[in-house]
C-alpha positions in Angstrom: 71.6 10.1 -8.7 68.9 10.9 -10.9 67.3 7.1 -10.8 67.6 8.2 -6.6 65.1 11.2 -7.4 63.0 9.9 -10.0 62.4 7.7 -7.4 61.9 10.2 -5.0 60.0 12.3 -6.7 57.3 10.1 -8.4 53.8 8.2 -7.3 54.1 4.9 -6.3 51.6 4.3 -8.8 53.3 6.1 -12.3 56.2 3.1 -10.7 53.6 0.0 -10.4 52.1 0.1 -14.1 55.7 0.6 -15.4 57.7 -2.6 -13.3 55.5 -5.8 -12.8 57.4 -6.6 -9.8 57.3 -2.9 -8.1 55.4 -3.9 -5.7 57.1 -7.0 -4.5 60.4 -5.0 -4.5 58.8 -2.6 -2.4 57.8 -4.9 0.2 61.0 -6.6 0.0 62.2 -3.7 0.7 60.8 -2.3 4.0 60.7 -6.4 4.9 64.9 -6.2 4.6 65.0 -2.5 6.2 63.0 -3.8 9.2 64.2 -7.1 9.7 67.5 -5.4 10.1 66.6 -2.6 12.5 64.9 -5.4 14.3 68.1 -7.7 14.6 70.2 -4.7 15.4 67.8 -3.2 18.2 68.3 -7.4 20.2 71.7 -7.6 19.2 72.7 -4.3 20.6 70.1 -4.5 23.5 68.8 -1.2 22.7 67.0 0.3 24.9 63.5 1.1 24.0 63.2 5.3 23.5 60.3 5.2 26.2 61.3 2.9 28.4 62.4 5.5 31.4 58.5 6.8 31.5 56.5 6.4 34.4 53.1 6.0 32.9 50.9 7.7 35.5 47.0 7.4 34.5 47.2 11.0 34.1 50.3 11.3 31.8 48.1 8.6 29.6 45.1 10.8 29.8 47.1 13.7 28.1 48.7 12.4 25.7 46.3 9.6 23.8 44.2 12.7 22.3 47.6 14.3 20.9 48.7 11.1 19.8 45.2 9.9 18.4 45.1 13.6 16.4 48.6 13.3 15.1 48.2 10.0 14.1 44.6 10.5 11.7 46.7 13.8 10.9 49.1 11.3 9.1 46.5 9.6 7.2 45.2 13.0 5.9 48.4 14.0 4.9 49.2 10.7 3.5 45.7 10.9 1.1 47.3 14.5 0.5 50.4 13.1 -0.4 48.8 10.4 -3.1 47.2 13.4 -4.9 50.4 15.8 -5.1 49.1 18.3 -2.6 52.5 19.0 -1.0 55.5 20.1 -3.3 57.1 17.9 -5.4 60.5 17.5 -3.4 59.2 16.1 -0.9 55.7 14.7 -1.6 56.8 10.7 -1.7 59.0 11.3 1.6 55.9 12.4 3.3 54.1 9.6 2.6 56.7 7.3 2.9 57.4 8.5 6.7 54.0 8.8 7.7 52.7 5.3 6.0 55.3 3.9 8.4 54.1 5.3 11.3 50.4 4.6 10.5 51.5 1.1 9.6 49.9 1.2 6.1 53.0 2.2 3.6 52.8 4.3 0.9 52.3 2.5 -2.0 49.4 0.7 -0.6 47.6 4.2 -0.3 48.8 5.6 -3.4 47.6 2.4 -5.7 44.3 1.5 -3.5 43.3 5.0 -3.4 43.2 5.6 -7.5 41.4 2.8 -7.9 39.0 4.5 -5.0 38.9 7.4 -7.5 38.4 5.7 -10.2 36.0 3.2 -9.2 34.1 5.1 -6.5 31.1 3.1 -5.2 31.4 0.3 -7.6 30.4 -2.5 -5.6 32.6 -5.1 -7.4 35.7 -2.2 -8.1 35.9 0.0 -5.0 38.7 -1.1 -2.7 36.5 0.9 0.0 32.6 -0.2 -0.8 30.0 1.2 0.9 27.2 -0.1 2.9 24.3 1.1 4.8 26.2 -0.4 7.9 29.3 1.4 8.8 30.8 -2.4 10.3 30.3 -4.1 7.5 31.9 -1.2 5.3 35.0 -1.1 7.4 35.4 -4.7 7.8 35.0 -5.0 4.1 37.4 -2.1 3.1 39.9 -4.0 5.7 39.6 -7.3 3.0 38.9 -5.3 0.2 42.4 -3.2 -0.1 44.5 -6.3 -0.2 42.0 -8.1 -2.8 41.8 -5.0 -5.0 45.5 -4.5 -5.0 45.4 -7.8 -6.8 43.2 -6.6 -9.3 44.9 -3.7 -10.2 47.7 -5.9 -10.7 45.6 -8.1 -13.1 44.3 -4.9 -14.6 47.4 -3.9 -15.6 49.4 -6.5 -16.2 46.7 -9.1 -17.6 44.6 -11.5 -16.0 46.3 -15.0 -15.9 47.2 -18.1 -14.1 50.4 -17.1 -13.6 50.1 -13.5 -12.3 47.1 -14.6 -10.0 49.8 -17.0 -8.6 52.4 -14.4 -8.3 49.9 -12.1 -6.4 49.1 -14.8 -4.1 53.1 -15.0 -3.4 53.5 -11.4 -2.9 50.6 -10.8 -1.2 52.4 -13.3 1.6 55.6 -11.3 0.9 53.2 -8.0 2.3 51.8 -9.9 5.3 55.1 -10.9 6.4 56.0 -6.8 5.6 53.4 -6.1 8.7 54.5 -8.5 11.2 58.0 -7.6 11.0 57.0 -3.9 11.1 55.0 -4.1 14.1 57.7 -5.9 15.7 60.1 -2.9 14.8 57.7 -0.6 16.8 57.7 -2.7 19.4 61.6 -3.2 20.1 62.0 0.5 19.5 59.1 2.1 21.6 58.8 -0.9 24.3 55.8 -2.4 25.0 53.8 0.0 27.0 53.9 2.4 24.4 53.5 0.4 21.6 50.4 -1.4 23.3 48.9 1.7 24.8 49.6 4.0 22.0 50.9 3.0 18.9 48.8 -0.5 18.4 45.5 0.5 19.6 45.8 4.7 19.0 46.3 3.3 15.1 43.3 1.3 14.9 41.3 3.9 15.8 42.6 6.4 13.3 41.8 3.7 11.0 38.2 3.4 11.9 38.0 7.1 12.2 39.5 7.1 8.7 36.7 4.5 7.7 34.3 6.5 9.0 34.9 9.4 7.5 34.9 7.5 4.0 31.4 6.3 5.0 30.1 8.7 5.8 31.1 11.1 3.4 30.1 8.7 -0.2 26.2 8.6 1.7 26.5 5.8 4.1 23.3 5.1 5.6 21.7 5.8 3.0 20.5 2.8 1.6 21.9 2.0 -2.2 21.9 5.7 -2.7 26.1 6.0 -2.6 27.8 8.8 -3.8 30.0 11.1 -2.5 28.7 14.3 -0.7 29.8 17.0 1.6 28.9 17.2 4.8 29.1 20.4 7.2 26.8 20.6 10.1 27.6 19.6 14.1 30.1 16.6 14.4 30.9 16.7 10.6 31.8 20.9 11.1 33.9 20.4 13.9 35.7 17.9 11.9 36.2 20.5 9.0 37.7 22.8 11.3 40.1 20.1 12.9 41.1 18.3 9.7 40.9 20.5 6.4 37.7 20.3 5.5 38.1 16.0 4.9 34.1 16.4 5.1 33.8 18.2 1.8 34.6 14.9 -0.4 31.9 15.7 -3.1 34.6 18.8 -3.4 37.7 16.4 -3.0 36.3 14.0 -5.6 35.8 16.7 -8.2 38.9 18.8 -7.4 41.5 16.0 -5.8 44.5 18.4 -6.0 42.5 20.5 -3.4 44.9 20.3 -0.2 41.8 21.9 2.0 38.3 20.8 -0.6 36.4 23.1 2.2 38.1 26.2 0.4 35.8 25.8 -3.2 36.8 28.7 -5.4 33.8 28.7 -7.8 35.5 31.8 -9.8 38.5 29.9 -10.2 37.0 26.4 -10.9 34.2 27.7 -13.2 31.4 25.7 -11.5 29.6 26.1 -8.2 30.6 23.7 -5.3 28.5 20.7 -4.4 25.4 21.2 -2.1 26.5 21.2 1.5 24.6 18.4 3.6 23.3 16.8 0.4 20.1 15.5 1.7 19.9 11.6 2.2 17.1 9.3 1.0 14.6 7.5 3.2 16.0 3.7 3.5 14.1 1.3 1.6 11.4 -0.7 3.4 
């Protein structure tokens, strides 16, 4: 019981630099879980949970903004998660549900996003580098996350043949993780939900998600990329929807900062970063 909530309790990461093979019994994991749910849902011709809807264009309309919110919600919370923000109970069963739903998985976030923190804007380090294009920044981060979870492995486990080959096995091991999750949402939502909602409601969150890292470590802004905080027309109406995610100079200087918008100076002993931190002109 108490290997059950260690477990339950601790970062996916404190877990990867203790077992060398967390990562591919993780996978293995969800791979089993799903692969199961998956046979169970044909053999027992379940019925998908939405397949009595009439989609009516209008019933669409309403709900792909509720959907779209919840679902960049869930990476927020998630990014939450990785830092501790929520109590301890229950921190790693948050992000375990919601890096289901969101098609990412928990560990993945956790791992990638300390080496985000400790690597931020290192070209060469930085599973999410940034560029003066937006694209190219998200396509890269896209590449990036699976390439620099294979360096933190090497990182922490050394830099050989052999672990470069095991990488390259379990890095199949997590592809295979993805397919047979999608096909999990698909059996249980049906396929018009899961291909007007869930598949292409995601990818948006996703580049919303990339966006928002862009844009808050100076994106556009030539070679000049650091993280800032950003509070004026689109980026304040995104404060006030999603807990100040625009404040990142905050978030990177106080990560356990569930809202980084709320900056008690008294508390923290230093003023916050400069709000709109002005950008430089781009190189001729």
């Amino acid at each position: 019981m108490s290997g059950l909530l260690s477990v339950l309790t601790s970062h996916p990461i404190q877990q990867f630099r203790k077992n060398p093979r967390f990562y591919l019994h993780y996978d293995s994991f969800y791979l089993v879980l799903c692969a199961g749910l998956s046979a169970a849902m044909i053999l027992g011709h379940f019925r998908p949970v939405f397949a009595g809807v009439e989609w009516k264009p209008v019933t669409l309309l309403a709900a792909w903004p509720a959907v779209l919110y919840f679902l960049i919600c869930a990476h927020l919370w998630i990014h939450n998660a990785t830092h501790g923000n929520f109590p301890r109970s229950v921190n790693r069963i948050i992000g375990e549900v919601l890096g289901l739903i969101v098609f990412v998985r928990y560990a993945s976030w956790d791992i990638v996003h300390v080496r985000h923190h400790k690597f931020s804007d290192d070209a060469t380090k930085d599973p999410h580098p940034t560029y003066p294009s937006y694209w190219k920044s998200f396509f890269h981060s896209i590449v990036y996350v699976e390439r620099q979870l294979q360096q933190q492995y090497c990182d922490v486990w050394g830099d050989t043949p052999e672990n470069r080959r095991y990488e390259a096995f379990r890095a199949k091991v997590s592809y295979g993780t993805n397919v047979v999750l999608a096909v999990t949402w698909y059996l249980f939502l049906g396929p018009v939900a899961f291909f007007a909602f869930w598949l292409p409601l995601n990818l948006i969150a996703a580049a919303f998600v990339g966006h928002f890292n862009w844009s808050t470590h100076n994106g556009g802004a030539g070679r000049d990329f650091r993280p800032v905080n950003l509070n004026h027309g689109y980026y304040w109406i995104g404060n006030k929807l999603f807990t100040g995610i625009y404040f990142h100079s905050n978030h990177h200087r106080r990560p356990h900062l569930f809202n980084p918008a709320r900056w008690d100076s008294a508390k923290f002993g230093q003023a916050e970063a400069p709000v709109d931190a002005p950008q430089p002109a781009q190189p001729a």
